[in-house]
N, C-alpha and C positions, 0 to 999 in steps of 0.2 A: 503505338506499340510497334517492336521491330515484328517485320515480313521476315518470313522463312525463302523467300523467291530467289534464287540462286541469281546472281550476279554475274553477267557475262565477263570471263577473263581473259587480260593481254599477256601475252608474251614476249619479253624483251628482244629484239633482234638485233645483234649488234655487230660491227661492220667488220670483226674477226670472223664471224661465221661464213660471211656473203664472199669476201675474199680467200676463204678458204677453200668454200664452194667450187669457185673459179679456178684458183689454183689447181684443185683436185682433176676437174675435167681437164685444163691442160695435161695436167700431167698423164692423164689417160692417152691422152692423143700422143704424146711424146714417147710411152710404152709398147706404141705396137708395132704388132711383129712385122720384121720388113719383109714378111711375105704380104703385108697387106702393100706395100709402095707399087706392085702390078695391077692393084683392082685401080676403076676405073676413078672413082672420088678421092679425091688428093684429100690431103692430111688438110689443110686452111678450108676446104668447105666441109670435112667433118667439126674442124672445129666452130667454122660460121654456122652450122648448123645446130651444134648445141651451146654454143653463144643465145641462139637463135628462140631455143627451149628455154633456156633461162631464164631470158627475157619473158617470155609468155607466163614463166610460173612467176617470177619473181613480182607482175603486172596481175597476176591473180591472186594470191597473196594481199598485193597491197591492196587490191578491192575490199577481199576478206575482211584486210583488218579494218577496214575504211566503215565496213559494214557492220562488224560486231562492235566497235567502236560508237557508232553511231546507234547502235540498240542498245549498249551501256550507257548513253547519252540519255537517252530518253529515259530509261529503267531509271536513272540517280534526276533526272527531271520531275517525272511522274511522282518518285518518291518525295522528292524532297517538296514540291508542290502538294498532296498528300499529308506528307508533317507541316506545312504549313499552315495547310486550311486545320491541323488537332490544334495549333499552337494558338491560333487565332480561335480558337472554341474554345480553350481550356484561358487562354486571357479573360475572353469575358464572360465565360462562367466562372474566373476567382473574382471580377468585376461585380458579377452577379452576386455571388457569395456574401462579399465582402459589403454590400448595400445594403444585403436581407442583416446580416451581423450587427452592422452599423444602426436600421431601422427597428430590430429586435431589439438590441440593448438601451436603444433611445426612449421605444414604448416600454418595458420595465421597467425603465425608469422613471419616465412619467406617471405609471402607474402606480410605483411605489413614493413615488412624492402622495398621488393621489390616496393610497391607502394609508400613510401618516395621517396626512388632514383631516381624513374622516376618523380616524382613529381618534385623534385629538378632538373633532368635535364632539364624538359619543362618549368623551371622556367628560367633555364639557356639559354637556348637553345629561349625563348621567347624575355630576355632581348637581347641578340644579336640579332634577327630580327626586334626588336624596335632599335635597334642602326645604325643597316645598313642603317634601313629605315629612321631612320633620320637624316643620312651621306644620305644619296642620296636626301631624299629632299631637303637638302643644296646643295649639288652640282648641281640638276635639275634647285636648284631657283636661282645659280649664272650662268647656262647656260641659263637662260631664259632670266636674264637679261643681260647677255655677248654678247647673239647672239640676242637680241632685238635694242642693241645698234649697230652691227655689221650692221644690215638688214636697221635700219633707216639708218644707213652712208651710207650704198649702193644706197640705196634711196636718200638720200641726194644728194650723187656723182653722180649719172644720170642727177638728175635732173639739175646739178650745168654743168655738161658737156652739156647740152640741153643749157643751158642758156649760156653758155659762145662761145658754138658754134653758137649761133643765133647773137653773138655781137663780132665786132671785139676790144679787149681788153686788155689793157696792165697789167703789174705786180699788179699797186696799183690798176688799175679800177678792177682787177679780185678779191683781196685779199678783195676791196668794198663791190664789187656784193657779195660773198660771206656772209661777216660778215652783210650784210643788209638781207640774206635769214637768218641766222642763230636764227634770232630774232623769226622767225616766223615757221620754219619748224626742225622737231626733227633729230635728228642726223648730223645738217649742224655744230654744233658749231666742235663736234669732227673731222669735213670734214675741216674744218677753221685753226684747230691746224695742222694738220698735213699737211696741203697747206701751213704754215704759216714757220712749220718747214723743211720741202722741198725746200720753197722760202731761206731759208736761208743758207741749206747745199748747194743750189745751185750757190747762191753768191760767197760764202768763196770758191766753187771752181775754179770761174771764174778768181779770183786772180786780177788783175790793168788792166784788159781788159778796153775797153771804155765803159761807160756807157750807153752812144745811140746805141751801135752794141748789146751787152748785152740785152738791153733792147729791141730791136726790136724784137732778139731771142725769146725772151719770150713771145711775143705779139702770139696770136691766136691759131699756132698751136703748138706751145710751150707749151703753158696754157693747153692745151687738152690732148698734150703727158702726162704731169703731172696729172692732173685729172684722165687719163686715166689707170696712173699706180697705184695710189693711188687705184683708183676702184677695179684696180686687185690683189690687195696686200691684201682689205677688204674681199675681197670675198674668196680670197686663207685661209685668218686667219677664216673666218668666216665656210669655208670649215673643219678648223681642229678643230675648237671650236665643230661644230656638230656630224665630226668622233671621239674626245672624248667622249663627250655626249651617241653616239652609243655605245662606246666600256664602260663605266660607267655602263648605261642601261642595256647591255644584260649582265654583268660581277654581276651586281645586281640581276637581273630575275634568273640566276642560284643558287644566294648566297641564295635567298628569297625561289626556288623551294626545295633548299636542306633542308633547316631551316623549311620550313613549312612543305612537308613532313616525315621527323625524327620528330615532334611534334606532327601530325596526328596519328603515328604511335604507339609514345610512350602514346599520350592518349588513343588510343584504346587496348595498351597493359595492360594501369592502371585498365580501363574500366573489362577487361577480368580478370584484377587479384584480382580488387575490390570486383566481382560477384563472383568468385572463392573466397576470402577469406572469405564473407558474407556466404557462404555452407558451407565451413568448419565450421565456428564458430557457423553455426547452425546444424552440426553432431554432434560438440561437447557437446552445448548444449543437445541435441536428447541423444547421450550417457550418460552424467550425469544423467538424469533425470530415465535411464533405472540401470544405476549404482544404484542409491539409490533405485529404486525395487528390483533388485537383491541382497543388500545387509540387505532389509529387509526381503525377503523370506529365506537367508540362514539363516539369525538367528533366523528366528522362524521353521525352520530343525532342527537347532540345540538343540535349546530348547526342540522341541518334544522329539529327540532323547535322550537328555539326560534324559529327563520324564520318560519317555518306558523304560531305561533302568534302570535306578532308580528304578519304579515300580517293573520291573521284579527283582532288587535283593530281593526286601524285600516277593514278593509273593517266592521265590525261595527258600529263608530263612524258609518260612513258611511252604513249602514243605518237606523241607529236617528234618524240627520236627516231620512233621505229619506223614513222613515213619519213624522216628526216633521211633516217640510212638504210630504207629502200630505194628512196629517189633519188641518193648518189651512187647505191647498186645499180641502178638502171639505165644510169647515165653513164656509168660505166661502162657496162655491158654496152652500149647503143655506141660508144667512144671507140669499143675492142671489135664491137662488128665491124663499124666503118671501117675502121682502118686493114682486118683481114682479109675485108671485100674489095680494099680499093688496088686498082693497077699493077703499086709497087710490090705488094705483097701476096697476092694470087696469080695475078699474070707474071711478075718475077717467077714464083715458087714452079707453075705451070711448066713455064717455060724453059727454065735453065737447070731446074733439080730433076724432073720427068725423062728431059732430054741425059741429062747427065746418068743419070738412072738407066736409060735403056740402051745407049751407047758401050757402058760399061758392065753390062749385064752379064754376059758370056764370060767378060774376060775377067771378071772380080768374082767369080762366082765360089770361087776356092777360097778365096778369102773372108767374103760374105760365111762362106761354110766355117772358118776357122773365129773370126769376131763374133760367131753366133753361140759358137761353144765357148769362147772363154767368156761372153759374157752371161750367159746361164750358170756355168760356173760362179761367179760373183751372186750374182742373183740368190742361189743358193745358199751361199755361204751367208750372203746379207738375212737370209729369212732364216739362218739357225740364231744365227745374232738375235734376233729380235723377237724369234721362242725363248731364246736362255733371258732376256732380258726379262719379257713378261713375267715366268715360270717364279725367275726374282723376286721381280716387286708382287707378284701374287703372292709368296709369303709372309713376307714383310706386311703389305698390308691386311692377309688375310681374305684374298676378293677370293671365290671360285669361280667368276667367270673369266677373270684372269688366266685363272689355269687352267681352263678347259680353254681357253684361247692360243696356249701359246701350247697345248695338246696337238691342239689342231693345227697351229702354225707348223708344227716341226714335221706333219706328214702333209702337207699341202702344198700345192704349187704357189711360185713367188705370186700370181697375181691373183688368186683368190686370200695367199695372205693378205695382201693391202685390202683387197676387198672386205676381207672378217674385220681387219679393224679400225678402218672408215666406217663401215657398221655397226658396231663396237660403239665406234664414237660417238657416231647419230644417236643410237638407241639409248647411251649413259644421258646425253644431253638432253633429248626429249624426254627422259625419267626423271630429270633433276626441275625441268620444265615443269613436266606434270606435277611435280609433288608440290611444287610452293606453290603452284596456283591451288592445290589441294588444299595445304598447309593456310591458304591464305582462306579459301571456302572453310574451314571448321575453324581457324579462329573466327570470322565473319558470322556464324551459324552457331558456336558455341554461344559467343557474348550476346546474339540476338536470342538464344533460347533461356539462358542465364536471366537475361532482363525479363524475358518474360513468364519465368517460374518465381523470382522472385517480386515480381508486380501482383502475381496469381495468387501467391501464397500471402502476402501482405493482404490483398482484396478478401480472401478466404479466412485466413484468419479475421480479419474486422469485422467482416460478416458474421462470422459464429458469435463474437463478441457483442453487436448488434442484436442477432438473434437471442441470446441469455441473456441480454439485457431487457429486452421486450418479454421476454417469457415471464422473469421477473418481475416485471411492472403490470403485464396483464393474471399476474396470480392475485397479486396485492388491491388492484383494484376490482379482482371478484371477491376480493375478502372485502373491500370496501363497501361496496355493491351491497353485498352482503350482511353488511352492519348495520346500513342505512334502510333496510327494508324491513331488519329486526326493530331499529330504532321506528321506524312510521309506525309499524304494528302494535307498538309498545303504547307508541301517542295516539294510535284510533283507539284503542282498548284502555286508555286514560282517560281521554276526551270520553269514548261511550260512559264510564263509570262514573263520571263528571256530572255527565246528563241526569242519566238515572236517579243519583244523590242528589240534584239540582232539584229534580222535576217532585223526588220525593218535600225536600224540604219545603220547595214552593207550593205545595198542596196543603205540608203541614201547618206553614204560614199563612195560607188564604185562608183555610180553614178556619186560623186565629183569630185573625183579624174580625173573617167573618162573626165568629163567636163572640167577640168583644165590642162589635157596634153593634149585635143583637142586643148582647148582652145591655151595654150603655144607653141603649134606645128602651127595650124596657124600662131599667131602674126611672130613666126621665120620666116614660110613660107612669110612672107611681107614682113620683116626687108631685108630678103633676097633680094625679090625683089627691094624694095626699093633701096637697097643698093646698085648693082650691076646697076640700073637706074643712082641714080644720080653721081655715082662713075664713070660711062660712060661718061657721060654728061661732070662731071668737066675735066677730061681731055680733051673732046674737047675743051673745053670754053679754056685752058689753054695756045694750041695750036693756036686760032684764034688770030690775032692782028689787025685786022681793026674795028675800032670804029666808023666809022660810020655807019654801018648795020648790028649787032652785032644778030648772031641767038639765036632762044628762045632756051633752054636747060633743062628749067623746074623750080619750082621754086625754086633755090638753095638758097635763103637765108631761105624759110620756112621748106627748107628740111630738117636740125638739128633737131630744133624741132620736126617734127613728129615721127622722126627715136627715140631720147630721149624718147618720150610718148610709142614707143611700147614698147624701151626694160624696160619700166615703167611697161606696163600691163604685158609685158611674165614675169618680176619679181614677180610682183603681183602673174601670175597661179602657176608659181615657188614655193612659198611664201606656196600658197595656199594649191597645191598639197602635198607640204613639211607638214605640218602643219596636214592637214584632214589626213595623211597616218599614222603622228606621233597617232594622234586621234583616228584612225583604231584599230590601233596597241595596245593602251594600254587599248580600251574599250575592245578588244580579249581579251587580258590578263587579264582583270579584270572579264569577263563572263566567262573564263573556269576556273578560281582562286575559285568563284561562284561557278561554276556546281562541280565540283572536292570537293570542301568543302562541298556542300548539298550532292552529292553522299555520300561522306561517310559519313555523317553525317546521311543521311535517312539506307545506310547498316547497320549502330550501332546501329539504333531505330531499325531496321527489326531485327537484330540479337537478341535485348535484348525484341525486341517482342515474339521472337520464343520460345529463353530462359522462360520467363516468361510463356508463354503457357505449355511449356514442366514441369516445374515448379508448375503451376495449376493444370496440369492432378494429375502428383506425387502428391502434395498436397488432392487433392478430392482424390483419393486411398488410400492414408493412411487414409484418412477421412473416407472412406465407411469401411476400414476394422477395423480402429478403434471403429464405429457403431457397427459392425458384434462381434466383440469383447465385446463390452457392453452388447452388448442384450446379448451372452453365460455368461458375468460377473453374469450381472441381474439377471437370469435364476439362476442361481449357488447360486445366494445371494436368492433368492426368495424361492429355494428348499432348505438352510440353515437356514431360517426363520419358513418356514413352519416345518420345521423337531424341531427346535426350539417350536416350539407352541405346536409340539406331546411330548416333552419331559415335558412341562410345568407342565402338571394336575399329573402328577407321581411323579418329581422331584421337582419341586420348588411350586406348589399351595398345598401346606399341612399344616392343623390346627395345629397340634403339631411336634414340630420340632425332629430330629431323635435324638437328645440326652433327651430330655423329654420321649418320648416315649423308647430309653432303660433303662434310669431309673426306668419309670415303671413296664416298664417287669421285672426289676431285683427285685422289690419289691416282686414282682409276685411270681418268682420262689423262693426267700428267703422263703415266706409265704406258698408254696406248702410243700420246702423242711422241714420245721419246722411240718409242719403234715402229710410227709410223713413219718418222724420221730419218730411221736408220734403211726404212723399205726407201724411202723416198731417193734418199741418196745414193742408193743402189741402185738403183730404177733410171735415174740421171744419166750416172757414170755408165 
């Protein structure tokens, strides 16, 4: 940034002024009055003497410049060493920058190859868990209907074994009774096929047997044996239909656990690298926006410094003249002592004008008297000259010091005329002096305050920009915040409801179950007895042969039937128990499928709650120090304003502008020099 530090200023000295100088004191020497030729200092050592002084100032002087020259040396050194060490900072902090930009945008990118991939596998990975799952629920729906038909035929077959036990019946009466339930009760017609083809493998094996012996065979308990194996043949298939269904089911449950978990996994990897690649792309961001700060502070380093240095050749330049035509003023002057001091010219002078002088003192004394008047007379006339002349050119060009000059001039004696405007002169020239080194300080001081209210106000504004932009991002993510904590609450108050509904149904189902091997374990506990009663009984009955007093034994014709009705109902608990435990089973699996998915599902809201908090803080921190920053901007741009406003009434609120104004001066000093001119020549003569 440019320094406000005033810059030490040269002034041109150039070899018209140093010889004018010179000429001036001569000609002082040459005016005086020849009542000074009786003091005792001859005219050549007043002039070796301020020969003498000239030399000394002209010898302090060139120190001077020697000095502030050499402090303006240092000042554009220091400076410019200063912007060099920003220029080398602001290089590799765009170095810097430009690494984080480069390693930013490389990770986003990596990370957005990586969240395709995983995208693509959960894509993959989803469609086979819709495929499994709709291979299984084909298989489910042909074991529901496989083993629905199994279970009626079992049912069918009790019931067909109840009824053929309660009647005694032969091949067609049974093949009857059958095809007449079949009408009415499910699963009798497949009980009918396979009675029908039994009946017939059993024929073809009997080969040319008789057909009354045959057929007795088959009468009663014959019918039952058959029934009976049938029964047990449905039950055995209906047995391996359900152990595949088991082994289908849990070979699924594993296929589904693996598939859903690797997809849980890989969305919460995406999740993580989503959130991760969105920081990156907004470091990157964050770094660009600091890149192009940095690359406009080093080019206005640069710029300064090439200014400064610029500057300082041409002021350098100007140095190196100004000792150039001191040290031939001085050589001068050392040239003009010598030789005033030497032999011919002081001891001449001494000698032969002193002597001449007092020899003819007495007797030219009259004449001395009459040369003194006419030449005051001239003298006089030359300084009306050179009042009308100024009074002149004061109008023309409008100066009032002009004509309070040549005021003056017209009631003044001839040698303080020359004196007014040899001073005159001095003072126009050191004015004109002063003003461009002025002129040269507020352009120097404008552009260096210019630059730096425009760097202030670029930084100031960015900043506020900065600022609403973070205020914007930290509302949104307390709205985020905020949704995510209504979302978890929604999923604890899901999950709890879950539970509850869970815990209630599993009570209701244990309960069932329970009630249904109760249930089953009695009815056996009967059959049993039942069984083992009338089981007892018919052998007796079997063993007696007297028919006329035939003992009671129980009622064995109603005893099929009953015995049929239980193993009806223990099929039924059977049935039952099978059925509620299958029910058990997959409402479990479906509630911890449930809890397992809300869990992680509420972990990844908590985590990207946290995240987001952690995110907010960061967010307001850079936001308070981004603030803290403005207000120093502000401050910075407020105190380059106000410093602005002081340079205004000096630098830039001025009636006539600095080239008008040295025109006129130049008129000025033309117009002095032309009647100092006219004194000079009069002065001579």
């Amino acid at each position: 940034a440019a320094s406000t530090t005033r810059a030490p200023t040269l002034t041109k000295h150039p070899v018209a002024n140093a010889m004018m100088r010179l000429a001036a004191s001569l000609a002082a020497v040459v005016v005086v009055p020849c009542a000074g030729l009786a003091a005792k200092v001859t005219p050549t050592q007043k002039v070796i003497t301020m020969l003498t002084e000239m030399k000394a100032k002209g010898e302090k002087a060139k120190d001077e410049e020697q000095k502030l020259f050499s402090t303006y040396a240092e000042w554009v050194d220091d400076k410019t060493k200063e912007l060099g060490f920003e220029i080398k900072d602001g290089e590799a902090r765009i170095e810097e920058l430009i690494a984080t930009i480069t390693k930013a945008e490389s990770d986003a990118a990596e990370l957005a190859q990586k969240i395709q991939d995983l995208d693509a596998e959960i894509g993959k990975l989803s469609k086979e868990k819709a495929e499994a799952t709709a291979v299984r629920k084909s298989e489910h729906e042909e074991y529901m209907k496989v083993s629905t038909d199994y279970a009626e035929s079992v049912d069918a077959l009790k019931r067909a074994i109840v009824e053929v036990s309660s009647q005694d019946v032969d091949r067609e009466q049974a093949a009857a009774l059958l095809q007449r339930m079949s009408k009415h009760m499910r699963g009798m017609p497949r009980v009918l096929a396979a009675f029908l083809q039994a009946q017939t493998l059993a024929g073809r094996s009997e080969g040319s047997g008789a057909p009354e012996v045959a057929a007795y065979e088959f009468q009663s308990g014959g019918i039952l044996s058959l029934l009976e194996g049938l029964l047990k043949k449905f039950k055995a298939e209906l047995s391996e239909v359900e152990e595949v269904e088991t082994n289908q089911a849990h070979e699924f449950e594993l296929v589904e656990m693996h598939l859903s978990d690797t997809i849980t996994r890989d969305e919460s990897d995406m999740k993580e690298k989503t959130v991760a690649k969105g920081q990156r792309e907004a470091a990157s961001a964050k770094a660009k926006g600091e890149l192009e700060r940095a690359k406009a502070d080093l080019a206005a380093d640069k710029k300064l410094q090439e200014e400064t240095q610029a500057i300082f050749k041409v002021k350098a330049e100007a140095y190196a003249e100004n000792q150039k035509v001191r040290k031939a003023e001085l050589e001068a002057i050392t040239k003009a002592v010598e030789i005033m001091s030497s032999p011919a010219v002081a001891g001449s002078y001494s000698k032969r004008i002193n002597l001449l002088q007092t020899g003819s003192r007495a007797s030219g004394a009259a004449t001395a008297s009459f040369l003194q008047t006419r030449s005051s007379k001239r003298r006089l006339s030359a300084g009306h000259r050179a009042a009308e002349l100024l009074g002149r050119r004061a109008k023309e060009v409008g100066s009032d010091r002009l004509a309070t000059l040549a005021a003056q001039a017209a009631a003044s004696p001839f040698a303080k005329v020359i004196d007014m405007v040899e001073g005159l002169i001095a003072k126009l020239k050191q004015e004109a002096a002063e003003e461009a080194e002025h002129k040269a300080w507020c352009d120097e001081q404008l552009k260096a305050n210019k630059l730096k209210r425009n760097k202030k106000t670029a930084q100031a504004e960015k900043l506020s920009a900065e600022i609403e932009g973070l205020t914007s991002q930290i509302a949104d993510m307390g709205d985020n915040i905020a949704k995510l904590i209504e979302e978890q609450q929604a999923l604890t108050k899901s999950m709890k409801e879950a539970t509850e509904i869970r815990q209630k149904e599993k009570a209701e189902n244990v309960a069932t179950i329970a009630d249904a091997k109760a249930g089953g374990e009695a009815v056996k506990r009967a059959l049993v007895v039942l069984s083992e009663f009338y089981a007892g009984q018919s052998s007796l009955l079997q063993q007696s042969q007297a028919p006329e007093m035939e003992a009671y034994k129980g009622m064995q014709g109603a005893n099929g039937g009953v015995i049929g009705m239980l193993e009806v109902i223990q099929s039924d608990f059977a049935r039952l128990q099978h059925e509620t435990e299958a029910s058990e089973k997959a409402a479990a699996t479906e509630y911890d499928t449930f809890m397992a998915d809300s869990a992680t599902t509420k972990e990844e809201k908590h985590k990207s709650e946290v995240q987001l908090k952690l995110d907010k803080d960061q967010a307001e921190f850079e936001k308070s120090q981004r603030e803290k920053n403005l207000k120093g901007v502000e401050a910075e741009l407020a105190k380059a304003n106000e410093y602005f406003e002081q340079l205004k009434p000096s630098c830039l609120e001025v009636h006539v502008s600095f080239e008008e104004r040295a025109a006129k001066r130049k008129e000025e000093i033309e117009a002095l020099k032309e009647a100092w001119n006219i004194l000079d020549q009069k002065s001579s003569s």
